[in-house]
C-alpha positions as CSV (number, residue, x, y, z in Angstrom):
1,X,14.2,-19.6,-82.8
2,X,18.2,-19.6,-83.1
3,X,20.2,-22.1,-81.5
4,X,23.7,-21.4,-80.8
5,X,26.7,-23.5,-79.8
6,X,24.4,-26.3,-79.3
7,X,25.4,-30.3,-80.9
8,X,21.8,-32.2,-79.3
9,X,19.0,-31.0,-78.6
10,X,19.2,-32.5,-74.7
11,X,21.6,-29.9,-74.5
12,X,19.3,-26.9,-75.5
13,X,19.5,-25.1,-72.4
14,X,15.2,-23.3,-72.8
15,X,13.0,-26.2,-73.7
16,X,10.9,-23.9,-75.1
17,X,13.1,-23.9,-78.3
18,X,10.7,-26.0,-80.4
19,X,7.9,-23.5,-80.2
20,X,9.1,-21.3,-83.1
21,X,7.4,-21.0,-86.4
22,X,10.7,-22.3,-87.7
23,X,14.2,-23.4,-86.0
24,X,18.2,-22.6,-87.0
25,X,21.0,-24.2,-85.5
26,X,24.1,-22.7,-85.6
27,X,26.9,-24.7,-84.0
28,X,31.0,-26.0,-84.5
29,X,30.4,-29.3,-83.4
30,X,29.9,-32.9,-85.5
31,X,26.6,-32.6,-86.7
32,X,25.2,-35.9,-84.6
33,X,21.7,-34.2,-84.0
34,X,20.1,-32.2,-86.7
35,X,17.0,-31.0,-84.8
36,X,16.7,-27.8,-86.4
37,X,14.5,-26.5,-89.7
38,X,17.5,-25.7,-90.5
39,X,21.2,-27.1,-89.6
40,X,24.6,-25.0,-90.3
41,X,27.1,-27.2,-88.6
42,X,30.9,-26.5,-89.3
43,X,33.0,-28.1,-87.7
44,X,36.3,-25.8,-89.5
45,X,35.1,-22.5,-87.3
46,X,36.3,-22.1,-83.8
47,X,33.2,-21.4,-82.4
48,X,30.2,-20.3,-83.3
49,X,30.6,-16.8,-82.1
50,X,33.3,-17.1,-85.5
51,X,30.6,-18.4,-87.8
52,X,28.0,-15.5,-86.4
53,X,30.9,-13.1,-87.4
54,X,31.2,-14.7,-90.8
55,X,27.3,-14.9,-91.5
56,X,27.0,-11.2,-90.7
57,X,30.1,-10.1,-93.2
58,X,28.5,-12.3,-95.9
59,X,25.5,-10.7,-95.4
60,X,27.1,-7.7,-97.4
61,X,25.6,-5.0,-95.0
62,X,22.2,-6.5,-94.4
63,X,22.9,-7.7,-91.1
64,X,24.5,-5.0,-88.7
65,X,26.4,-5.5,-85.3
66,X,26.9,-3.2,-82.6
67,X,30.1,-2.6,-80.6
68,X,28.5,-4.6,-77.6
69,X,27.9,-7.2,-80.0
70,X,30.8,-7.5,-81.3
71,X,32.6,-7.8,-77.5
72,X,30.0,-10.6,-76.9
73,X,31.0,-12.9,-80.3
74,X,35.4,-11.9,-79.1
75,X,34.5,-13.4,-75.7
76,X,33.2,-16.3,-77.3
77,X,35.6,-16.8,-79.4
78,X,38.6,-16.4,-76.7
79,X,36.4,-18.8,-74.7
80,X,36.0,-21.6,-77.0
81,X,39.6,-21.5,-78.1
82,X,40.9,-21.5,-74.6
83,X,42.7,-17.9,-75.5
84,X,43.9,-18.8,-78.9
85,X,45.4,-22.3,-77.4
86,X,43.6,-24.8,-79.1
87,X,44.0,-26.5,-82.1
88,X,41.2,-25.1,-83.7
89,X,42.2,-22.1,-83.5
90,X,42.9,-20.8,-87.5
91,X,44.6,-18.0,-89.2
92,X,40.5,-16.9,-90.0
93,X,40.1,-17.0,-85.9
94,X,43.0,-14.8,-85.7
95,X,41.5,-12.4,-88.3
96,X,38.1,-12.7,-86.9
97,X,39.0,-11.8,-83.7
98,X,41.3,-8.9,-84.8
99,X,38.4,-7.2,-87.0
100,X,36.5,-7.5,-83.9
101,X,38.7,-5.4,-82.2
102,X,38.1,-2.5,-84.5
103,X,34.8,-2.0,-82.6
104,X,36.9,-0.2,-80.0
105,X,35.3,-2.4,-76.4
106,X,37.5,-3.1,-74.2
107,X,39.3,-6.0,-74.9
108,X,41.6,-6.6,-71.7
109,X,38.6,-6.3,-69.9
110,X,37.3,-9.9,-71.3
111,X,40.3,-11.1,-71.4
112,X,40.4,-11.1,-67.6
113,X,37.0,-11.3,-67.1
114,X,37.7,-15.0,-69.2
115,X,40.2,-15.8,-66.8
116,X,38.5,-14.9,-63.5
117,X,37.6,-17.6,-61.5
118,X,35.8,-17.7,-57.6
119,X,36.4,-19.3,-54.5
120,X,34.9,-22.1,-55.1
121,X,36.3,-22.8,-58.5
122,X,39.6,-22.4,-56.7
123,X,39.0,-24.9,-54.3
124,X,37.8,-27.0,-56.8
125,X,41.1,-26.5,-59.2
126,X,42.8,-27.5,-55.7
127,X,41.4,-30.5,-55.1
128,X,41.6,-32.0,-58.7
129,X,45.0,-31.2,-58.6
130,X,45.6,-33.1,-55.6
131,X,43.4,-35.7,-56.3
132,X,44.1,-36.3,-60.3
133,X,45.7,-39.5,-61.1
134,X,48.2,-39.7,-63.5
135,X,49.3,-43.3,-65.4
136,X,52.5,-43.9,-66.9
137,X,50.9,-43.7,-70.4
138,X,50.6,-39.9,-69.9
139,X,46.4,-40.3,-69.2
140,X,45.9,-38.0,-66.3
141,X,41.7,-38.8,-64.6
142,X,39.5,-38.2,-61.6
143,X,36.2,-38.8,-60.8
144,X,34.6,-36.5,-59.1
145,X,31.7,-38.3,-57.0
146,X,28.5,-36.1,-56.4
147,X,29.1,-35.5,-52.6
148,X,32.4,-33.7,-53.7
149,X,30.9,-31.3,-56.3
150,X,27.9,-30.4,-54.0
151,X,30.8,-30.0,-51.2
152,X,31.8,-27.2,-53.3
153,X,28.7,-25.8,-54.4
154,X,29.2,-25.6,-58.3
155,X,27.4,-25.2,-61.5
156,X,28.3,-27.6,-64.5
157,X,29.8,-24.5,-66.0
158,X,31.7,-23.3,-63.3
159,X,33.1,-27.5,-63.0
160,X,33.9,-26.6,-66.5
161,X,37.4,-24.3,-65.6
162,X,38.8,-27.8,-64.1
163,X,39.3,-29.2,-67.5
164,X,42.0,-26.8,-69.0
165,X,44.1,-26.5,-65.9
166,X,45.1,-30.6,-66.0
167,X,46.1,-29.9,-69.3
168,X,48.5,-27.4,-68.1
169,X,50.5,-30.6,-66.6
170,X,53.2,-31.2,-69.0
171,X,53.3,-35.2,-68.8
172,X,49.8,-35.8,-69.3
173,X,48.8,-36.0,-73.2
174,X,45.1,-37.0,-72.6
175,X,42.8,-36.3,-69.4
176,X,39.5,-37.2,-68.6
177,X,37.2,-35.9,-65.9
178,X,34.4,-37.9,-65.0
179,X,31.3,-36.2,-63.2
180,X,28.3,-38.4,-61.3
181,X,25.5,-37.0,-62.0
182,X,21.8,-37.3,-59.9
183,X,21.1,-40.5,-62.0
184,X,24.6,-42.2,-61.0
185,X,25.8,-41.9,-64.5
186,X,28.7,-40.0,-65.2
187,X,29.4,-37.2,-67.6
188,X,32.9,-37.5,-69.1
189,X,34.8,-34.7,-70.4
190,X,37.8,-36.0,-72.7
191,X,41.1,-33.7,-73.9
192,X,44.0,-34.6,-75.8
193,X,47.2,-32.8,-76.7
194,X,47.8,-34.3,-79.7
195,X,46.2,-38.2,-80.4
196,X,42.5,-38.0,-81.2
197,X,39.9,-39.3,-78.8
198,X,36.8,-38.8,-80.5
199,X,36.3,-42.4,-81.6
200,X,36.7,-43.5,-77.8
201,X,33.6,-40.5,-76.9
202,X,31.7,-42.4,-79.4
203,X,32.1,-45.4,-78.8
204,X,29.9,-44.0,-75.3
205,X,27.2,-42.3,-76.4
206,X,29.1,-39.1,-77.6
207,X,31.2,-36.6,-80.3
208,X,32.3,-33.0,-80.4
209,X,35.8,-32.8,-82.1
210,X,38.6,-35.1,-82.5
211,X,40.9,-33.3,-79.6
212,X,37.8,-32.2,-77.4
213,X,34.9,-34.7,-76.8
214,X,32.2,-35.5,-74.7
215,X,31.0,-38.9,-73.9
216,X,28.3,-40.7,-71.2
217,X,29.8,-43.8,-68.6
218,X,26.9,-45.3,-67.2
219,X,28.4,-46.7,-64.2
220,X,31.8,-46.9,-62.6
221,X,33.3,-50.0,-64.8
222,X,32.3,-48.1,-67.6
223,X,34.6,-45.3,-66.2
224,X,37.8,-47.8,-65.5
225,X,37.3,-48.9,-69.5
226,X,37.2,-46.1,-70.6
227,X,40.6,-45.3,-69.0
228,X,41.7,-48.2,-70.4
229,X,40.7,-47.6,-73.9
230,X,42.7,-44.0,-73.3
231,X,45.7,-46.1,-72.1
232,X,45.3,-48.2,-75.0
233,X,45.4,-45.4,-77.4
234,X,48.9,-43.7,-76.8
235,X,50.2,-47.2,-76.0
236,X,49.9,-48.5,-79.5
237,X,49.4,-44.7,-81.4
């Protein structure tokens, strides 16, 4: 059983994952979770669509991939590097993605395909827009409650095109989107342009990379201090 993209194992997406003779993990993130038989975290590759690319070249011919493969691992890794906008993103990404090309899929096609978005999504982009609060620190937030996201109808991956577009605002330096979920915690998704917010994701029961990080607030004070840690942060960086 291969695991993919994955940093816990509460994240594993088929429970069933546990019911192979053995287990691999392949993943980019901080290796908090090593639940696998065996663990290849590394956290220097874009995504793990990159490391797939790289296991398969050091494979020296014993592992093959097809041209529909090969237009899977490029969407993943324009996905994961927001288009070749994060900071992850390495002259390897770039080379990566380039011998990928050479397969001969169509390539604009995923690109738009990356990009596309629905109604709902729209809506959505709309009313974080409107709603997002921005402090004088440059930390941009908004909590979106649980009536609001079943409002809209969404999937936690479709919330997930929110994230990128506050970024787009040019005097925010570091967002955070908080999401209530059915247990009245919230899940809190954490950017930064520049100062590193891991330690903060940490500091509430999660990781990821130093720019991009996840984290867990268990009630709504939780969520005010964690903005004020992020305040905290570019105040005295």
């Amino acid at each position: 059983m291969i695991i993919v993209d994955t940093g816990s194992r509460d994240r594993i997406s088929d429970m069933r994952w546990d019911r192979g003779a053995q287990t691999i993990k392949i993943d980019h993130h901080v290796n908090v979770d090593a639940f696998a038989d065996i663990n290849w975290s590394d956290e220097s590759f874009s995504s793990a669509s990159e490391m797939i690319y790289c296991l398969i070249y050091q494979s020296k011919g014993n592992l093959h991939l097809t041209q529909d493969g090969a237009r899977c691992l490029y969407a993943g890794i324009v996905g994961d590097t927001g288009r070749f906008l994060y900071d992850d993103t390495s002259s390897y990404t770039l080379q990566v993605a380039s011998e990928l090309l050479k397969f001969g899929f169509d390539a604009p096609t995923v690109n738009r395909h990356e990009d596309d978005i629905s109604p709902n999504v729209a809506k959505m982009v709309a009313y974080a827009l409107q709603n997002l609060e921005i402090e004088d620190s440059g930390v941009g937030h908004i909590i979106l409650k649980r009536d609001i996201i079943q409002k809209f109808g969404l999937s936690s991956g479709e919330l997930d095109a929110v994230i990128p577009v506050i970024g787009r605002i040019s005097t925010i330096q570091i967002w955070a989107i908080f999401r209530e979920k059915s247990d009245g915690k919230y899940h809190v998704n954490l950017r930064s342009k520049g100062t590193v917010i891991i330690d903060i994701a940490k500091k509430h029961h999660g990781g990821d990379h130093p720019l991009s990080s996840g984290a867990t607030a268990n009630d709504l004070g939780e969520v005010q201090q964690i903005i004020e840690e992020l305040n905290e942060l570019v105040v005295n960086e």
